[in-house]
N, C-alpha and C positions, 0 to 999 in steps of 0.2 A: 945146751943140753940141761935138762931139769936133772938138780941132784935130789936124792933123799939127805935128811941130817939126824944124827943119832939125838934125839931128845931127851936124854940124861936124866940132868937134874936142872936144866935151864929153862928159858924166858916159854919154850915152846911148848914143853912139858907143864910149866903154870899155865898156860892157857889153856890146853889140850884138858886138863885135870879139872879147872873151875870151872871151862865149858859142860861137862857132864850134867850139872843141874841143872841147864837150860832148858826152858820149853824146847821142839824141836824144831820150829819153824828160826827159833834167834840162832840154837846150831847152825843152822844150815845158811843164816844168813852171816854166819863167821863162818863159814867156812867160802862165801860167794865173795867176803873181802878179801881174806888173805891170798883165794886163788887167784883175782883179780884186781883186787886195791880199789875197787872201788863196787859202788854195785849201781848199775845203771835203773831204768824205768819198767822194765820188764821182770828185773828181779824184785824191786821193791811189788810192781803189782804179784806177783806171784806168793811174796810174802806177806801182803797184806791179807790175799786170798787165804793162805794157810794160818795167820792168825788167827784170823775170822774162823775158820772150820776147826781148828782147835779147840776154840771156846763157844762152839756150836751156833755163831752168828752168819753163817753162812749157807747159802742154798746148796751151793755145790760142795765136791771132794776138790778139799784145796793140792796142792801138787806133789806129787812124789818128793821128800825127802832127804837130803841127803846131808848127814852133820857132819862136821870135820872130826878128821880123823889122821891120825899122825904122818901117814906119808906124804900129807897133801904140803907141809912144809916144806919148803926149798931153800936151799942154802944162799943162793941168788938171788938181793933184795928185786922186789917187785918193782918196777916203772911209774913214778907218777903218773896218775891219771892223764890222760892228754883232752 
């Protein structure tokens, strides 16, 4: 079962905090490791997608979004990659 963990004043809380001035596409790409420890070929294309339309090098709308955000931490370290 995924726990929540209170993010204080600790290691999660520094991340969560210097995350804020990220572009949105590197958010989200912290937020696609820590919910999965690694980030496979579909996330990187997705990311590069949304780099690219960020900095308006791109044809298309790169993909919805989504940066980390405090619950996504879990108290249960994540699996290495297999």
């Amino acid at each position: 079962m995924k726990q929540d963990v209170t993010l204080g004043s600790g290691i999660h809380r520094a991340i969560l905090d210097w995350s804020n001035d990220l572009p949105g596409w590197q958010r989200d790409a912290l937020r696609r490791i820590i919910e999965n420890g690694t980030l496979c070929d579909a996330d990187i294309e997705e990311l590069t997608t949304a780099c690219r339309a960020s900095n308006g090098l791109a044809e298309e709308n790169g993909p919805e979004l989504r940066p980390l955000v405090a619950h996504i931490f879990r108290a249960e370290p994540i699996p290495p990659p297999r």
